[in-house]
C-alpha positions in Angstrom: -16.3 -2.3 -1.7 -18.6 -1.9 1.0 -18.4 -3.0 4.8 -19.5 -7.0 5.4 -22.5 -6.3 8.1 -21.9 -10.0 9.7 -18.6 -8.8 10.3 -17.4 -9.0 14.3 -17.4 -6.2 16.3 -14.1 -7.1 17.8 -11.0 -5.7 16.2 -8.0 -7.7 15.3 -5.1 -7.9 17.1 -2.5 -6.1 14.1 0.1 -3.6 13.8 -2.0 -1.5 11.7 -3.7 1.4 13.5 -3.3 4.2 11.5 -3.7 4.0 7.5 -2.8 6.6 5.2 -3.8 6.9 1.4 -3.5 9.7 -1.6 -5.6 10.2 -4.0 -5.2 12.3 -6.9 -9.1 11.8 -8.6 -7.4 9.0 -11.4 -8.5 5.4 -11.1 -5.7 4.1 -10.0 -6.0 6.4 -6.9 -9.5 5.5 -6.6 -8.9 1.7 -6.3 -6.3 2.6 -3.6 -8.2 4.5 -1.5 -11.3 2.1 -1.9 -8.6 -1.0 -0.6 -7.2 1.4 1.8 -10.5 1.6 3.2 -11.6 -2.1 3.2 -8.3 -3.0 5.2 -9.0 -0.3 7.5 -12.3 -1.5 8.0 -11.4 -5.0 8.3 -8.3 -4.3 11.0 -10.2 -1.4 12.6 -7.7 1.2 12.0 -8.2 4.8 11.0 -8.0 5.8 7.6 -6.3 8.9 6.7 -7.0 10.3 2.7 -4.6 13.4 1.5 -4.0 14.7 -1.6 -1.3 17.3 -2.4 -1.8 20.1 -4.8 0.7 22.2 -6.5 0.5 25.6 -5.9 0.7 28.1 -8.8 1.8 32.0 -8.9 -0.8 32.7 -11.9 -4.1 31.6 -9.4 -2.4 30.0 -6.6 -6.7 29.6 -5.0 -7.2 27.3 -8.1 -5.0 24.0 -7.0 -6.5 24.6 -3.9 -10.4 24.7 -4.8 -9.6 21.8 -7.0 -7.8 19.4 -4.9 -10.0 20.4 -1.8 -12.7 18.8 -4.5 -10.6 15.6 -5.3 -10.5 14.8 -1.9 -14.3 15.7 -0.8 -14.7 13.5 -3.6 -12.7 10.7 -2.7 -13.9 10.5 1.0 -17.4 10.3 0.3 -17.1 7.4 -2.0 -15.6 5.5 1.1 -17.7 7.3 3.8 -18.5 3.9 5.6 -14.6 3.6 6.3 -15.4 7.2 8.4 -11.9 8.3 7.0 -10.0 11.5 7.8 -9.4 14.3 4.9 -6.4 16.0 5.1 -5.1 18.4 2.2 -1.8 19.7 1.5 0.7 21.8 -1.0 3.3 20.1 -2.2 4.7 17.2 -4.0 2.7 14.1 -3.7 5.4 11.4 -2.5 6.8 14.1 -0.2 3.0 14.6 1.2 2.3 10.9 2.4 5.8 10.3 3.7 5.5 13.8 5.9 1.8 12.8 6.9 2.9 9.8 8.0 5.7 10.4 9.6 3.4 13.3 11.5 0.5 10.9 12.4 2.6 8.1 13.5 1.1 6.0 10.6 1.3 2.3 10.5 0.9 1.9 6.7 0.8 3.6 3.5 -1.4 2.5 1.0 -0.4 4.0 -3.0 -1.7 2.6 -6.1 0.8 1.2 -8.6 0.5 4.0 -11.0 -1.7 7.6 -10.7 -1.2 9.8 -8.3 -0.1 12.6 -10.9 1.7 10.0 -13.0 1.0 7.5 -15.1 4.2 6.1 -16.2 5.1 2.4 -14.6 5.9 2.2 -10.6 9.7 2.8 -9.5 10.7 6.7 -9.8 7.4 7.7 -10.0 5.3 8.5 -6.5 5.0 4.9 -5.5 8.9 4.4 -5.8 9.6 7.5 -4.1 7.2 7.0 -1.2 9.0 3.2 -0.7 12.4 4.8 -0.3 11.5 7.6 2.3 8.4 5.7 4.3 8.5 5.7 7.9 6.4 3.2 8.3 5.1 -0.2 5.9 3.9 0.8 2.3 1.3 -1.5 0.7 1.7 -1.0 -3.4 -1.9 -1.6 -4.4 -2.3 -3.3 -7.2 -5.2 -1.2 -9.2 -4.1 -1.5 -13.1 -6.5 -4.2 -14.1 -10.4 -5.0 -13.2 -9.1 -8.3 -11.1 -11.1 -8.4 -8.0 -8.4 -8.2 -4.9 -10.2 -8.6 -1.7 -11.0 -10.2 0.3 -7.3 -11.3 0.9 -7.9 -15.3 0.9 -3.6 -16.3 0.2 -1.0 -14.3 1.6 2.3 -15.0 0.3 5.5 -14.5 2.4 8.9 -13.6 0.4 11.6 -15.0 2.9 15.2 -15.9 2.7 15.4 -17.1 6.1 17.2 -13.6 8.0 16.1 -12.1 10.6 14.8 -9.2 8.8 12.9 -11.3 6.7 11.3 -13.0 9.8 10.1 -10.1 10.9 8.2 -9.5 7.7 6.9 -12.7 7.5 5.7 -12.4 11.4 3.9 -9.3 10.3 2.3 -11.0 7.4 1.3 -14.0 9.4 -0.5 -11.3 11.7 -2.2 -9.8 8.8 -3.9 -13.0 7.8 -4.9 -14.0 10.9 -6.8 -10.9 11.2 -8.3 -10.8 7.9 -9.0 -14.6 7.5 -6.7 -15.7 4.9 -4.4 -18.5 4.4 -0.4 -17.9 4.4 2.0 -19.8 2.4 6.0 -18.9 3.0 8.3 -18.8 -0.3 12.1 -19.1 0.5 13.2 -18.3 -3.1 17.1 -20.2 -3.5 17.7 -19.8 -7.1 17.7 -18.1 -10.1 16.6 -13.9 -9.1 14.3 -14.1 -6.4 12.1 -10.8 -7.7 11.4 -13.2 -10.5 11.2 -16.5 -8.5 8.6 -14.8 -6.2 6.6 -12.9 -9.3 6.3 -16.6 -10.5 5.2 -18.1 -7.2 2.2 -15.6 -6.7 0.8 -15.8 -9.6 1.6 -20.1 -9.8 -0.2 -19.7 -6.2 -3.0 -17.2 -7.0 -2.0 -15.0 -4.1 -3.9 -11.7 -3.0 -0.9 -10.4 -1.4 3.3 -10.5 -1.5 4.5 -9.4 1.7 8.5 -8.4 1.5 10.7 -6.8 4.2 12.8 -3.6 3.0 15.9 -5.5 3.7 16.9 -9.0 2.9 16.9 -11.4 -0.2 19.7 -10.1 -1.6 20.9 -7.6 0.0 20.2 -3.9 1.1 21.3 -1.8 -2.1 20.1 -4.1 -4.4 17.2 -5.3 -2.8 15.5 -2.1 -2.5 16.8 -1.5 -6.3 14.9 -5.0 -7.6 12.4 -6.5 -5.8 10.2 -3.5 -5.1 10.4 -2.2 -7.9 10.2 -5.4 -10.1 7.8 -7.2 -7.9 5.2 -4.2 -7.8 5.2 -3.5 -11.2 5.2 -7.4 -12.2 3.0 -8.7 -9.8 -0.7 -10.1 -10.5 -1.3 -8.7 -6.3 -0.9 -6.5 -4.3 2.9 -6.2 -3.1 2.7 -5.2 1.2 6.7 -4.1 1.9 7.4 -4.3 5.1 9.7 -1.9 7.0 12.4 -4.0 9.0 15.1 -2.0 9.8 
């Protein structure tokens, strides 16, 4: 997705200054970092793109040489977002949450499956990454062809707590800046990771935005509506850290 050339020269006013994105070469990295770099674009912030190689005793050069390749790779395809390689050892979800954490990131951007696995979201690298992020994670949605941006309905997953205000604040924010509508869901029966699965695709939304606490509760919350609503959801899923 390339840059829109009509597009104003004055950034929006968001809390996202500092995006950060792994790639591992699949297509489901590929989508992520090519929406990483169209929000970065769009909000003016910096993109960041790591990948994380394993290193070996038998030719401990050869992750190396190949993930340095991955990631030349990946940065050229989105060149016109003027992102910022960085390559690491270790394990992928640890990777992004230490970058992060170490850059002061605003936002990590993962696909909902690749990055080294291909098994569905939760306990996988996007799972593990939501649990330890310092900052928001936005969970990608890159399984199907569906064309996801422009963002033109964002919807906002509330119950009406504070925490949950502060998401939808956030998301409101995020709208504004990219031009998109905002429609708020206060989910009050039945499971609300179903209720709001339901709602954006009834609604045809672009994006789900969530805070990490709230709904129903801390434990389960993080358990559920994550990890159902990303894997579920015809969107992208932005969760929101609150607390």
């Amino acid at each position: 997705m390339r840059p829109d050339p009509l597009r104003l020269s004055v950034r929006p006013v968001t809390a996202y200054r500092r995006i950060v994105v792994g790639t591992d070469g699949s297509d489901s990295a590929t989508r992520a970092v090519r929406h990483a770099a169209w929000l970065a674009e769009k909000l003016g912030a910096e993109l960041l793109v790591i990948h994380a190689y394993a290193e070996t005793r038998e030719d401990p050069a050869s992750p190396e040489r190949v993930g340095a390749s991955v990631l030349r790779d990946a940065c050229a395809d989105v060149a016109w977002a003027q992102p910022r390689a960085l390559l690491r050892s270790g394990e992928a979800a640890g990777a992004l949450v230490s970058l992060a954490r170490d850059e002061a990131a605003d936002m990590i951007v993962v696909g909902n499956r690749g990055l080294g696995n291909r098994r569905v979201l939760m306990g996988t690298v996007p799972g593990r990454v939501v649990q330890r992020a310092p900052c928001d994670v936005l969970i990608a949605h890159t399984t199907d062809d569906q064309k996801l941006e422009p963002y033109r309905r964002i919807l906002l997953a509330t119950d009406r707590s504070a925490t949950a205000e502060r998401a939808a604040a956030l998301g409101r924010a995020l709208a504004e800046a990219v031009s998109a509508e905002t429609e708020e869901l206060h989910v009050t029966q039945g499971d609300p990771a179903d209720g709001i699965v339901r709602a954006a695709a009834e609604r045809a939304a672009d994006v789900v935005v969530v805070g990490n606490r709230g709904l129903t509760g801390a434990r389960r919350y993080l358990a559920s509506v994550p990890s159902r609503v990303a894997r579920r959801a015809p969107c992208h899923v932005l969760l929101v850290k609150t607390t």
